[in-house]
N, C-alpha and C positions, 0 to 999 in steps of 0.2 A: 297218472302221468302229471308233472310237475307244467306249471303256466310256463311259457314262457314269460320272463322281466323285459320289460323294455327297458330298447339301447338306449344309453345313452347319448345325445347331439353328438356326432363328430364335428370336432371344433379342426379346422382348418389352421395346422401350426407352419408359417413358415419355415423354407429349409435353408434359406441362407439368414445370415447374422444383418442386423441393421445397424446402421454407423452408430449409433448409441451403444449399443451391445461392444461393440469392438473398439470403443473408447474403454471401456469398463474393462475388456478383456487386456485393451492394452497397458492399463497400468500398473500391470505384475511384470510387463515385458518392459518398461522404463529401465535404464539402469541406475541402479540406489545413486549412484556418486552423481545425479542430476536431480535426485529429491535434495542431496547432501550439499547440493550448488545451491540450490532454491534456497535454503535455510541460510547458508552463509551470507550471498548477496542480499535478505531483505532483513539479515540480524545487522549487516555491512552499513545500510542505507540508514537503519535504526541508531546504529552507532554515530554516525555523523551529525543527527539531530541530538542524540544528548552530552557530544563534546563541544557545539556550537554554541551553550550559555557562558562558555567560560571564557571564549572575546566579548560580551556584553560589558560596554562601560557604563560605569553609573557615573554620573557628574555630583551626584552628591557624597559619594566615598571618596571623589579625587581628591589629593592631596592640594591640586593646582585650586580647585574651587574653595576647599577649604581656606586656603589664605587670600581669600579675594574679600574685598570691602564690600559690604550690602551697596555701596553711594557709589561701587567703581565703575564708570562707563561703560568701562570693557567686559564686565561680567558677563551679558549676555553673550556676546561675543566668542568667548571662552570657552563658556561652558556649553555652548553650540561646536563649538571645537571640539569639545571633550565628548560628547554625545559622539559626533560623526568620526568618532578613531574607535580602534580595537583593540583590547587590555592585552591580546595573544595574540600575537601575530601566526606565530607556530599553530595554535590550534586551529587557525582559521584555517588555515593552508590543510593541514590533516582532515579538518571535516568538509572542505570541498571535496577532498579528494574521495573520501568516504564515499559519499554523495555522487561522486562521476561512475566511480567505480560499483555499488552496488545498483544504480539505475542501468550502468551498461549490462553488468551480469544477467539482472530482471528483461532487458532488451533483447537479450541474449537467449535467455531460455522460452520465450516469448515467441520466437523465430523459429528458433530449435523445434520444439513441440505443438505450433501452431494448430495442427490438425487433432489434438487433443485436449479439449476443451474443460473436459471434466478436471485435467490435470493440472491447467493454466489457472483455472477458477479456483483452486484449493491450494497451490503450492506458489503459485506467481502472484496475481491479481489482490488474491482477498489480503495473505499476508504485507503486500507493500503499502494496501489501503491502512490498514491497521497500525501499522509501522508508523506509516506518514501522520493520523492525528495522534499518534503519542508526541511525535516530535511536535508536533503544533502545541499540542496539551505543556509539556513540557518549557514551550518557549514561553507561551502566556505564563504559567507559575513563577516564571522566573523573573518575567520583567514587571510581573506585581508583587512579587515579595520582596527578591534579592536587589530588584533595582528597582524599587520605590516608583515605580509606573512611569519610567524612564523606559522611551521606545530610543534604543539605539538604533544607529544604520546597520549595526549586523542584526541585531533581532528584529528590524523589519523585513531586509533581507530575509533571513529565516522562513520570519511568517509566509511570507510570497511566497519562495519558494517548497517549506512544504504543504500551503494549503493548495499550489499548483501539483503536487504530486497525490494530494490526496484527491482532485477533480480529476487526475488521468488514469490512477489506478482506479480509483470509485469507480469512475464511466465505462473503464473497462470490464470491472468484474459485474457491473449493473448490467452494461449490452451484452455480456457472455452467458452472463448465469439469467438472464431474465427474457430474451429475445433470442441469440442464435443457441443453446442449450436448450433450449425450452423448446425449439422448431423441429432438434433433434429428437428431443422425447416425445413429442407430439406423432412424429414418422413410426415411433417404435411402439406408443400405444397403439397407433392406428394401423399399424404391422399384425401386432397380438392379440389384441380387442377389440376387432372391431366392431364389436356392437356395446363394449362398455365404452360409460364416459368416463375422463379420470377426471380424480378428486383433485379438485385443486383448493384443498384446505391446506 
């Protein structure tokens, strides 16, 4: 007659899903044309920061600076002038609008999907984080190359404004992905194991 084997522990599996789980399960129930929004509004928002170099004035390309006398009173003057104007008007106008419009969009799905965290953090947050220091990266290369470390009023503009959208999406995908996602996963470890620790490498 054969030993009996010992059982194995009966491990205790929850039988309902934990809000972690059912973030995860919801993002096959998403519909595609709001992953399709996501991409459009933070390519949208991208887009406004690399048409906004091209209102950057230089004072030393203008024509106006060029015929001014080193000795003329008024140079500075001028060319303080010429700094605080925009070479494009049209462009300016096109990349605010960019910029209104891809931050409402991101507002927008932000609201929309609130209660789906895992989806705001990958599809919302991280992407306009990302977005926003290209546009930064992009403004610095241009006012050290193209305009000879001439800080115009739109490229200071610029800078503010996207290192302000780089501090709100950052902060948001920081408190999402690092504090209230992490509180969520914590519930669903301590759901299904709870007698392991998890790894937090």
């Amino acid at each position: 007659m054969e030993q009996d084997l010992p059982r194995p522990p009966i491990v205790r599996v929850p039988t309902t899903e934990t809000r972690y789980m059912q973030m995860l399960l919801h993002l096959d129930r998403i519909p595609r044309v709001y992953n399709f929004l996501a991409g459009v509004f933070t390519w949208i928002l991208l887009a406004s920061f690399l048409i906004i170099p091209g209102t950057y004035t230089s004072f030393k390309n203008s024509d106006m600076f060029k015929n001014l006398e080193e000795d003329d009173d008024k140079s500075s003057a001028i060319a303080k002038a010429i700094i605080d104007s925009a070479a494009n008007v049209g462009l300016l106008w096109l990349s605010g609008a960019f910029c209104i419009i891809g931050g409402t969009g991101c507002l927008f799905l932000w609201l929309r999907w609130r209660k789906n965290y895992v989806w705001l953090v990958n599809k919302v947050f991280l992407p306009a984080m990302l977005n926003s220091v290209a546009g930064l990266l992009t403004t610095i290369v241009n006012v050290y190359t193209a305009q000879k470390g001439v800080w115009s009023v739109t490229a200071r503009i610029t800078a503010i404004v996207t290192g302000c959208l780089i501090a709100v999406a950052g902060g948001l995908w920081g408190a999402y992905n690092f504090w209230i996602l992490e509180k969520v996963r914590d519930a669903h470890e301590a759901a299904y194991y709870p007698d392991e620790k998890r790894d937090n490498v």
